[in-house]
C-alpha positions in Angstrom: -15.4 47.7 35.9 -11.8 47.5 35.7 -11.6 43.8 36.8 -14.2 42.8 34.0 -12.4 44.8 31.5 -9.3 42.9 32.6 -10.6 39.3 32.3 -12.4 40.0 29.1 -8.3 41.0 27.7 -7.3 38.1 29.5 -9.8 35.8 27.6 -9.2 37.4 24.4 -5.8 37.1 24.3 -5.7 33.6 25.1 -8.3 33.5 22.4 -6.5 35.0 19.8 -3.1 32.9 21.4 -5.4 29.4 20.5 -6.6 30.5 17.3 -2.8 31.6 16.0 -1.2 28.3 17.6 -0.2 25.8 15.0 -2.4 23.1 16.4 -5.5 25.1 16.1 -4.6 25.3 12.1 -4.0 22.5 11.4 -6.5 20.5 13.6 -9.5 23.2 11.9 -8.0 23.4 8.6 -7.9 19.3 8.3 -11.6 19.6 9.6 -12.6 21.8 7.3 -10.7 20.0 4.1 -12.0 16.5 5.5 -15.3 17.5 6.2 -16.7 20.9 5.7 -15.5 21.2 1.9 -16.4 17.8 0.9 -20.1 18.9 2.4 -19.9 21.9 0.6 -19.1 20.6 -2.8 -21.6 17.6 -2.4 -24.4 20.1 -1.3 -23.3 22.6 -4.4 -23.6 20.0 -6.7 -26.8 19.0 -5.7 -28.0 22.1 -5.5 -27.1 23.1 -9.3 -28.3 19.7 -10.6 -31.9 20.8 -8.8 -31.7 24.2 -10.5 -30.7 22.7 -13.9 -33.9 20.3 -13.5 -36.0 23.1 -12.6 -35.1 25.9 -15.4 -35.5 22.9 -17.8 -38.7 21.3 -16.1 -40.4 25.4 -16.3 -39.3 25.5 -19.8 -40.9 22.5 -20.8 -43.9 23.2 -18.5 -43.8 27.6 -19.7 -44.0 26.4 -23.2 -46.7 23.5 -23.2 -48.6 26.1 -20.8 -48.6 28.9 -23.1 -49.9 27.5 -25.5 -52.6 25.8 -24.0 -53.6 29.6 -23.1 -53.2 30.7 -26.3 -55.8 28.7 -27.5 -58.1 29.0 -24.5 -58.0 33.2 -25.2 -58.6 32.5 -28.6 -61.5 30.4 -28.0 -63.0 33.1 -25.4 -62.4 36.2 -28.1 -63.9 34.6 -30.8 -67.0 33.2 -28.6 -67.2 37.0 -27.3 -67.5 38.4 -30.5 -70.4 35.7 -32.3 -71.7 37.0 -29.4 -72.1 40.5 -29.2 -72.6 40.1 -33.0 -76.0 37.7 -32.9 -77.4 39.6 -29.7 -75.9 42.9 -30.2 -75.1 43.5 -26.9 -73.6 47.3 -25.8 -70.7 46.1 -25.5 -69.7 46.5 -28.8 -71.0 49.2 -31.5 -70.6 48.9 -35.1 -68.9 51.9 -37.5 -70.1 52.0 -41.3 -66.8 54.5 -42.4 -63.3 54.4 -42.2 -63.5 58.1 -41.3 -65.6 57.4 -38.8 -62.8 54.7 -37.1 -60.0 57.0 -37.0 -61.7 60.1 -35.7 -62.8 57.6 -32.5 -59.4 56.2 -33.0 -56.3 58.1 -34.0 -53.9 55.7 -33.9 -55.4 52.7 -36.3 -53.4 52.1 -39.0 -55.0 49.7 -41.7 -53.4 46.8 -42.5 -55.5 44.7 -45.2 -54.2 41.7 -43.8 -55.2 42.0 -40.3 -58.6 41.0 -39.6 -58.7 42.0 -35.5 -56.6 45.0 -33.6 -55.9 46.1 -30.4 -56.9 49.8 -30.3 -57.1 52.5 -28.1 -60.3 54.5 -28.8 -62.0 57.8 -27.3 -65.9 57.6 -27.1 -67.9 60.1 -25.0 -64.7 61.7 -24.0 -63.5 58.2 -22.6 -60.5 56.8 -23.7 -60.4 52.9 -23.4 -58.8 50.0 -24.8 -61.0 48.3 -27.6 -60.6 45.0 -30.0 -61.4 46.4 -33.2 -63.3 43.3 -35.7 -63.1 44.4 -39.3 -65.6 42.6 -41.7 -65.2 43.9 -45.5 -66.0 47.1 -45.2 -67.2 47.8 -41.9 -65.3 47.7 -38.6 -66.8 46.4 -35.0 -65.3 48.0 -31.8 -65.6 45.7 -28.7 -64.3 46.9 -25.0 -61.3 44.9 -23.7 -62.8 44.0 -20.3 -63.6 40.6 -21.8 -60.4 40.3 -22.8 -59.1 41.9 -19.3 -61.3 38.7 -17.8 -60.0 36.1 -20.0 -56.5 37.3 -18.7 -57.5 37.3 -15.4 -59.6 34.0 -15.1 -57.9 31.7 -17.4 -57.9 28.7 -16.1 -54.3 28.0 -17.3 -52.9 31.2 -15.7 -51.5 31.2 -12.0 -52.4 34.1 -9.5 -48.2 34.9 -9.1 -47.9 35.7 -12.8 -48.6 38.0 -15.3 -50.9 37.7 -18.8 -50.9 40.6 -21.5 -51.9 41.0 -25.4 -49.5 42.6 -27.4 -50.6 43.8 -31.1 -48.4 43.0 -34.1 -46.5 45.7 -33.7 -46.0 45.6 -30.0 -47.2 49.4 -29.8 -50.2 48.3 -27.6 -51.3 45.8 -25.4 -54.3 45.1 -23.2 -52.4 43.6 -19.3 -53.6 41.3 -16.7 -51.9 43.7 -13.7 -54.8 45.8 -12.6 -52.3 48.5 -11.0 -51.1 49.3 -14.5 -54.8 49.9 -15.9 -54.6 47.2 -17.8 -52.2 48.3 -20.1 -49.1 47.1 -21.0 -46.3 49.5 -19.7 -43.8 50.9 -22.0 -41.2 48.7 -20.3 -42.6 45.7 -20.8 -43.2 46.7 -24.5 -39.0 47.2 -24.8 -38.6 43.9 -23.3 -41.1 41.9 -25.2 -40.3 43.6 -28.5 -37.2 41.1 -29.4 -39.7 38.1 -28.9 -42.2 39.4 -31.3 -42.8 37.1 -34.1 -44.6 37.6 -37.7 -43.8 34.6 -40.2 -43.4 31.9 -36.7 -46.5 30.3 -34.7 -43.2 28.6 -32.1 -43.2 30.0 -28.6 -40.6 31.6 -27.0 -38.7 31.8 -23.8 -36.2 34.1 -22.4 -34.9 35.6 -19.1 -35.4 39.4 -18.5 -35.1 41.8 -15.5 -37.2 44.5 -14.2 -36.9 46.7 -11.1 -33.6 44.2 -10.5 -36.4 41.2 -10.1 -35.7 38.7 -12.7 -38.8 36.7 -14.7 -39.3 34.2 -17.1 -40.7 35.7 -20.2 -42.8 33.7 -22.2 -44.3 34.9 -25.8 -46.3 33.2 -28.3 -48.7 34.5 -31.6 -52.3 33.4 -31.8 -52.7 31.4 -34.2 -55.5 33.4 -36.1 -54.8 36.6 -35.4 -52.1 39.0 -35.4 -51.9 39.3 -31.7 -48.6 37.9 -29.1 -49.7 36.3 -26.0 -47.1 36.8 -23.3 -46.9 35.2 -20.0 -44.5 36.7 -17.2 -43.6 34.5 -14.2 -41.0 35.5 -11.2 -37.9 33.4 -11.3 -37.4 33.3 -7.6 -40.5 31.8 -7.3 -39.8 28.6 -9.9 -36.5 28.6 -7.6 -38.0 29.2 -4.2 -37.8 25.1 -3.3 -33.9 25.4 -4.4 -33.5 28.7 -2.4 -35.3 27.4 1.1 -32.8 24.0 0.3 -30.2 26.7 -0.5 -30.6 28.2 3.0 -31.1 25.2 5.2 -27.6 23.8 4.1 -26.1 26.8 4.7 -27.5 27.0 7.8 -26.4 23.8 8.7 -23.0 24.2 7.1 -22.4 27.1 9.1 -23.2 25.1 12.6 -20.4 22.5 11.1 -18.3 25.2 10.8 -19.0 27.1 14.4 -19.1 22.9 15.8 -15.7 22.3 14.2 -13.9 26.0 15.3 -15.5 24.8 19.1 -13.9 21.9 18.9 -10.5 22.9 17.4 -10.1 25.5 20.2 -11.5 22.9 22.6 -8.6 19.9 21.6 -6.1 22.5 21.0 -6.2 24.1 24.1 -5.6 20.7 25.5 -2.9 20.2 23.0 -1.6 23.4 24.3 -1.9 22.8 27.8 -0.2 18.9 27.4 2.1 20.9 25.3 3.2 23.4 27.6 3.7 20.4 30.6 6.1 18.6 28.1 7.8 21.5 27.4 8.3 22.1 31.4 9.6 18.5 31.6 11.8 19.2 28.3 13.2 22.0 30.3 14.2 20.2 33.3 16.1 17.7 31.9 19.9 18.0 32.1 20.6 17.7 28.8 19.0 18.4 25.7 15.9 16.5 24.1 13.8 17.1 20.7 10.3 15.5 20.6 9.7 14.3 17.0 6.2 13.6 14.8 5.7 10.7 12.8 7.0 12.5 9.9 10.4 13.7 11.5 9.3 17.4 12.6 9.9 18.9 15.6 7.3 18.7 18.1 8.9 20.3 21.2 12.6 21.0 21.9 15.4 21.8 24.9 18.1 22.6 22.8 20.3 23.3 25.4 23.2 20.6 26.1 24.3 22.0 28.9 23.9 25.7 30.4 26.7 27.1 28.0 25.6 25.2 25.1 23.0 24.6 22.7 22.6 22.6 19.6 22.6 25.2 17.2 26.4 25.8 18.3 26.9 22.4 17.1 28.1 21.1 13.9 28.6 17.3 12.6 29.9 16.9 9.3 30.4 20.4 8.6 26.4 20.8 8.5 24.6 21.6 12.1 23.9 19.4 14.3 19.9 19.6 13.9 19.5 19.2 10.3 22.1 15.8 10.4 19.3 14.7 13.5 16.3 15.0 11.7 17.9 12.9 8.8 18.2 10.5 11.3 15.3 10.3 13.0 13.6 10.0 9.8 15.6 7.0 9.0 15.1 5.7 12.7 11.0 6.0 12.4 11.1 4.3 8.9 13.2 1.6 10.2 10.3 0.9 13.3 7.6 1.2 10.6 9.1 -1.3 8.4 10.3 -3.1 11.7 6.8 -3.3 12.8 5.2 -4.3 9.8 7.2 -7.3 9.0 7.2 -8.6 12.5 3.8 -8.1 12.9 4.2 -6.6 16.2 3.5 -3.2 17.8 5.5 -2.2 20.2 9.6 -3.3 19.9 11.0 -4.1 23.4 12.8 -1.8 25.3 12.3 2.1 25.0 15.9 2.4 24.3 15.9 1.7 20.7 19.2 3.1 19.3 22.2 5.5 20.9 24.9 6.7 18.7 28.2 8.3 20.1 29.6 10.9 17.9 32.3 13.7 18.0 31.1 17.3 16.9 32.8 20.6 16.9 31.5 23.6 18.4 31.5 27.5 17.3 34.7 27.5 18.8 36.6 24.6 17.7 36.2 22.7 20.5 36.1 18.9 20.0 32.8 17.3 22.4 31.7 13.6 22.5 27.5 13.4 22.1 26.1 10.5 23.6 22.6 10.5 21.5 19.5 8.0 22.5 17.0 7.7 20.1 13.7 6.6 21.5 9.9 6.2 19.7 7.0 7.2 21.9 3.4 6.2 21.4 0.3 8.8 21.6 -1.9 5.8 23.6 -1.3 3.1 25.5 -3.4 1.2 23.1 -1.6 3.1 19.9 -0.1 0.4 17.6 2.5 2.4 15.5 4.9 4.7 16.8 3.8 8.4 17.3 7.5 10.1 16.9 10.9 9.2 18.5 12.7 11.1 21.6 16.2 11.9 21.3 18.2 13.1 24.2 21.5 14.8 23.5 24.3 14.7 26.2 27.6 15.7 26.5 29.8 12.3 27.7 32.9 13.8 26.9 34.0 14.1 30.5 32.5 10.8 31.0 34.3 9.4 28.4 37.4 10.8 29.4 36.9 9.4 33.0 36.0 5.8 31.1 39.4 5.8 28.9 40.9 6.6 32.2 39.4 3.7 33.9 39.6 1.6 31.0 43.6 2.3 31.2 43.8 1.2 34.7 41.8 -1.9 34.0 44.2 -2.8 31.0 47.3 -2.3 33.2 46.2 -4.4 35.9 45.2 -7.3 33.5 48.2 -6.8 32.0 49.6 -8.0 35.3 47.2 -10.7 35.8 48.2 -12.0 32.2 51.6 -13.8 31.5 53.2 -11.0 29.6 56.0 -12.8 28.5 57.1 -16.2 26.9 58.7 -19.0 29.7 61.1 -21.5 28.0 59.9 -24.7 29.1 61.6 -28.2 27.7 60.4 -29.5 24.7 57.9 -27.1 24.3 58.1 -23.8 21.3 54.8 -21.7 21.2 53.1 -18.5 20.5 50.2 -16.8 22.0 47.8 -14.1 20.3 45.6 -11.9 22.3 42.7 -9.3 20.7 40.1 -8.0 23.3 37.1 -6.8 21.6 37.9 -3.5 23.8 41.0 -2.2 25.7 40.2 -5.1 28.2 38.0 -8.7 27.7 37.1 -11.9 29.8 39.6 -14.2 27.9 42.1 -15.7 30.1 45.2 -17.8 29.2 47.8 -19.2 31.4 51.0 -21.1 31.6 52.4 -22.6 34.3 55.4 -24.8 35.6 53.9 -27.4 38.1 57.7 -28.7 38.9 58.3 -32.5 38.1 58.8 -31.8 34.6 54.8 -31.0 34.9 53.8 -28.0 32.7 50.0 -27.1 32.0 48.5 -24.4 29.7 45.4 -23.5 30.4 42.6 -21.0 28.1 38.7 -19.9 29.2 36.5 -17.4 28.2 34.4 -15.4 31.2 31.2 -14.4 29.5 31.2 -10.9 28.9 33.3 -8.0 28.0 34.6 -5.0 29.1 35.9 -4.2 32.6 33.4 -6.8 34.9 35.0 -9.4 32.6 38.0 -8.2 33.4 37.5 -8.5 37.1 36.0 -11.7 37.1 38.8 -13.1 35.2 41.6 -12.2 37.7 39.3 -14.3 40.0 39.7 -17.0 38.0 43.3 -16.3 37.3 43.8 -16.4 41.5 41.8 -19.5 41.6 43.3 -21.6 39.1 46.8 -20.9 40.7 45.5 -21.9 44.1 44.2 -25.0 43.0 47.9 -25.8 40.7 50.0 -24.9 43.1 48.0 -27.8 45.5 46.9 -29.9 42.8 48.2 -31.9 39.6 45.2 -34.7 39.2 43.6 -33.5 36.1 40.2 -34.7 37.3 40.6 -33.1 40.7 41.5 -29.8 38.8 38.5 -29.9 37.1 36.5 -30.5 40.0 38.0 -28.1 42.3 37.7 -25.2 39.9 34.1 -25.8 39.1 33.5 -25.5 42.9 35.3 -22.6 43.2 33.8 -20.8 40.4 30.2 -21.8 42.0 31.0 -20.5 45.3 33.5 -17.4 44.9 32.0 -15.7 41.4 29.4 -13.2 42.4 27.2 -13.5 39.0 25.2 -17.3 40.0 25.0 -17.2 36.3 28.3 -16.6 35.6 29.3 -19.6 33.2 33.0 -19.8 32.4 33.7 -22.3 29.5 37.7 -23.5 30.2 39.8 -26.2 28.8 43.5 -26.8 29.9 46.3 -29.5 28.4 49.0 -30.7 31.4 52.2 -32.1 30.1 54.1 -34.9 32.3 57.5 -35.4 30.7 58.1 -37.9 33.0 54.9 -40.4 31.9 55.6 -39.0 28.2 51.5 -38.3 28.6 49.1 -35.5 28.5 46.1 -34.9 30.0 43.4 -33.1 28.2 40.7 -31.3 30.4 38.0 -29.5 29.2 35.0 -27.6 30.6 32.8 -26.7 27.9 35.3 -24.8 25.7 34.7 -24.9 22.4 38.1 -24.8 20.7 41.3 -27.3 20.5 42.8 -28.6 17.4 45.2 -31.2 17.7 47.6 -32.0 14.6 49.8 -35.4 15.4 51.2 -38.3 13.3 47.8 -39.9 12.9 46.2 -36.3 11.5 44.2 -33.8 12.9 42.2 -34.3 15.8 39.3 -32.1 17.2 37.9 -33.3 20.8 34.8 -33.5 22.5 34.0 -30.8 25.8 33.9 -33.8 28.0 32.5 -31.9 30.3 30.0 -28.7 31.3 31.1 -25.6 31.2 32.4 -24.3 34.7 29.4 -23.2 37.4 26.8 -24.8 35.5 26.5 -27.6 38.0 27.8 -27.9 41.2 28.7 -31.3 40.9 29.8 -33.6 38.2 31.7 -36.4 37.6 34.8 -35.3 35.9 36.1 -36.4 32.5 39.8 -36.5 31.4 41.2 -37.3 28.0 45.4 -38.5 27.8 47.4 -39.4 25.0 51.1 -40.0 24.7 53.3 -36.9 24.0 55.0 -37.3 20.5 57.7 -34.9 18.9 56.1 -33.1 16.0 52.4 -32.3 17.6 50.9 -29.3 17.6 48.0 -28.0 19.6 45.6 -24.6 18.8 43.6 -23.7 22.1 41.3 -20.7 20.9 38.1 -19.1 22.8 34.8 -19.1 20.8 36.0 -15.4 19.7 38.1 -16.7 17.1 35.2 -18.9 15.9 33.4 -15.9 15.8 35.0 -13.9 13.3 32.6 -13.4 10.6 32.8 -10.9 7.3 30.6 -8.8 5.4 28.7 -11.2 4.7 28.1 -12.0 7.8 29.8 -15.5 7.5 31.8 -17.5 10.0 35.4 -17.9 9.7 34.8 -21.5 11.8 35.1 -24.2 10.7 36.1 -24.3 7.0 38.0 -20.9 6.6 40.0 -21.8 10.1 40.8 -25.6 9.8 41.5 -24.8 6.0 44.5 -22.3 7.4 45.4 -24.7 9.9 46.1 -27.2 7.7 47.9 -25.0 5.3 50.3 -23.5 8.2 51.2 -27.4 9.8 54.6 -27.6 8.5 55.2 -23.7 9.4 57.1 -22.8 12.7 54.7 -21.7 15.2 55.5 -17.9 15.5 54.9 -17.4 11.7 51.3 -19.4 12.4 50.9 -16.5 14.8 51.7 -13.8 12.3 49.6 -15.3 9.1 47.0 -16.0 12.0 46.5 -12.1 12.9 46.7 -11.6 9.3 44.1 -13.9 8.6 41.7 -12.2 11.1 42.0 -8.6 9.6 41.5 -9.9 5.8 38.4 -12.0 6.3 37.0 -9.6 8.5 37.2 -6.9 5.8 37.2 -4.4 8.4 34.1 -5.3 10.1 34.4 -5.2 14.1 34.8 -8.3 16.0 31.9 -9.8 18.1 33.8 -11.2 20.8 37.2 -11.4 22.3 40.1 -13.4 20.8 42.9 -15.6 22.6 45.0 -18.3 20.7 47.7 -20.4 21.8 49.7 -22.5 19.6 51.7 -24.9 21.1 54.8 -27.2 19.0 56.3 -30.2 20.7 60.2 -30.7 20.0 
């Protein structure tokens, strides 16, 4: 007994827990606006428009009816009484006196206008209802049981409803409902009275109630005699069609509503149950992680960062950090939706969509780092629009840390790797500009002394940033100084550094675009060697000179057949070697500093020593920029023959 009563708790309580959830609500309460209402108001509108018809059709039908029976009654009373009069029949008796009427019938009172009554007479100590015929002086009494019959049998009467006679004054009426005796009760007499008539031959219909039952009352004169005809008919059973309609929509709207409860409990306890299994895998995760809707509300949350710290602890702009997020991941979703409509695609690549770094400030004061990772999340595999976004909220500031660390040991060492300071070499004055998109880049640039009054200056761009860049261009760094210390043939160069590029450069993809100018004093001649590098502007006595790449870029092929450019050395050149990062710079706008913007300043700085060029040329950067971050890493090297 106990164990029963037990699992009964247990299945009401998680009863009552589904019917309180929020999914439940919402899922019956959007069935129930969507479908149950709109059935309802359909059904109730129908239904009144049938009751309007049929309260006007019965009104129509009441008053045509009546008097059809009025006339039929009048037919049968007047037949009934030529009738007894030719044949004399004892069913009638004549009275010669006046005295004579109102000892048999107390209550006659003699109206000179009214040619037939409805009396209640005593004869042999038998008090009936009589129809009292006055002809000039004398009267004729005649019993009512014809008139009872022609009550009764009419054939424009209906078994369900009720006939009676009223007299002018409405004091007196012969009934067609036997359990009454035939005679019209006094309540029936109050409720008729208002509809008696005396100078109007129009019939009349109203509503009245007796004993709580309602009826259709319908009342009319004869038209030759001072007698009302009324005809009473139950309302409920002009409206019985309407009520059984009535009650089999109900009944069907009430299994709509016990089918759409079922199946609210049925999804939401699913809901509940997927619900509580994301929540679980909320919960394990490291970090914190809010599940969003469509429309930016919270779904399911971890809001713990770490074990010590939640995201209500968190502020961003002096507001928490919750309220900034859900600003956001409104934004986010509206940005897929519009994403996905003008693209006409689906699903966007990746599932990382967005991540945002940002420094907040805890209850405390304390400064963190928030790595955030915004990511949208689909219902169905076949779901075309995005069902909410996923963002996970992690604490990188000990990463970070570590990474600025690292990032400081990787600068240092390039910082070896790199000439870090200006060689004075013969007839030579020039400047070199280095920006790395981040604390270290791929750019290299080199000078070098080959002895014999051979000097080369070399520039290349490993594809890439950060510190893998970095690495792979101290590789190249080591490589090209192995080859120059060996090797001073410009083609052979060329050659030998695209095979070690190939063969020692762990990416096979790895593609470095280089381009290097070696002076020989003693020829008077310099060889130009390029790799794919996009950038060399050469200013001489002839103009300004922009040459072709000559050749692909470094580890593209493993073979090729090397192309060298030379021209004589002549006092007063000037050479800018620049990676594509330069090129590159773009503004607001989003347009290009190359070529018009750059060639336009180069022109403009020719006469200018070099190390000024330098200085406007950083300048330069910043101001067309207009503050907007660089896309790539840049070198220059300007270079001034004297």
């Amino acid at each position: 007994m106990a164990s029963s009563l037990e699992k009964i708790q247990f299945l009401l309580s998680n009863f009552l827990f589904v019917v309180r959830s929020k999914s439940f609500l919402k899922l019956f309460f959007s069935l129930f606006l969507f479908l149950i209402l709109p059935y309802s108001l359909i059904v109730g509108r129908m239904i009144y428009r049938e009751y309007k018809d049929a309260l006007d059709w019965n009104q129509r039908f009441q008053l045509i009816r009546i008097q059809l029976l009025a006339i039929d009654i009048e037919n049968q009373i007047r037949e009934t009484l030529e009738k007894d009069f030719s044949e004399g029949n004892s069913n009638s008796f004549s009275l010669r006196s006046l005295s004579e009427l109102k000892s048999l019938c107390p209550n006659f009172i003699l109206e000179n206008q009214f040619s037939y009554q409805i009396l209640q007479c005593e004869r042999e100590g038998i008090l009936n209802s009589y129809f009292l015929e006055s002809k000039g002086s004398g009267f004729r009494l005649h019993t009512s049981a014809f008139l009872e019959d022609a009550l009764l049998l009419s054939s424009f009467s209906d078994p369900n409803e009720g006939l009676f006679l009223l007299n002018q004054a409405g004091d007196y009426g012969i009934s067609g409902f036997i359990e009454d005796q035939f005679l019209v009760s006094n309540e029936w007499k109050e409720l008729v009275r208002p509809s008696l008539q005396t100078n109007s031959n129009v019939p009349t219909l109203k509503q009245v109630e007796k004993e709580e039952l309602g009826y259709f009352l319908v009342g009319i004169p004869l038209y030759g005699m001072p007698i009302h005809l009324f005809v009473v008919s139950p309302i409920h059973l002009v409206l019985q069609p309407i009520l059984d309609s009535l009650q089999a929509n109900l009944t069907t709207l009430v299994g709509i509503l016990t089918l759409t409860f079922i199946i609210s409990i049925v999804i939401s306890l699913r809901e509940i149950e997927s619900k509580q299994k994301l929540t679980l895998i909320l919960n394990e995760f490291p970090y914190a992680a809010i599940l969003y809707d469509s429309l930016g509300e919270v779904l399911l949350e971890n809001p713990n960062i770490e074990q010590t710290l939640s995201l209500t602890d968190v502020y961003l702009y002096q507001e928490p950090l919750k309220t900034w997020l859900k600003k956001e991941v409104t934004l986010f979703l509206n940005e897929i939706k519009n994403q996905s409509k003008t693209e006409n695609h689906s699903k966007p690549n990746g599932q990382n969509i967005k991540k945002d770094e940002f420094e907040v400030m805890t209850v405390t004061g304390e400064i963190l780092l928030l790595e955030i990772v915004y990511q949208i999340w689909y219902f169905g595999e076949k779901n075309k629009f995005a069902s909410g976004a996923l963002l996970l909220i992690q604490n990188v500031t000990k990463k970070h840390l570590e990474f600025e660390r690292e990032m400081d040991y990787a600068k240092d060492l390039q910082k070896k790797y790199l000439p870090n300071q200006i060689q004075l070499f013969p007839r030579f004055d020039y400047e070199i500009l280095y920006r790395p998109l981040i604390q270290v880049g791929g750019d290299y640039y080199d000078y070098l002394d080959l002895g014999n009054n051979r000097f080369i200056f070399a520039i290349g761009d490993v594809i890439g940033h950060g510190v893998k860049a970095a690495m792979m261009m101290t590789v190249l760094k080591v490589l090209f100084h192995q080859i120059t210390r060996t090797e001073t043939n410009p083609e052979m160069i060329l050659l030998k550094m695209n095979e070690g590029i190939t063969s020692h450069f762990p990416d096979p993809y790895a593609f470095v675009p280089f381009l290097f100018l070696l002076f020989d004093l003693n020829e008077n001649i310099v060889s130009y060697g390029n790799a794919g590098h996009p950038g060399m502007v050469h200013y001489s006595q002839t103009g300004r000179n922009c040459y072709e790449k000559l050749n692909p870029m470094f580890g593209m092929l493993p073979k090729f057949k090397p192309k060298v450019l030379q021209f004589p050395i002549q006092t007063g050149d000037r050479f800018h070697l620049f990676t594509d990062g330069l090129k590159d710079v773009e503004n607001a706008k989003k347009e290009k500093i190359w070529e018009t913007e750059l060639l336009s300043f180069f022109d403009k700085m020719k006469n200018n020593h070099i190390s000024l060029v330098k200085q406007e040329l950083d300048f330069k950067i910043r101001s067309f920029s207009e503050g907007k971050d660089l896309l790539d890493d840049i070198t220059w090297i300007g270079i001034d023959i004297i």
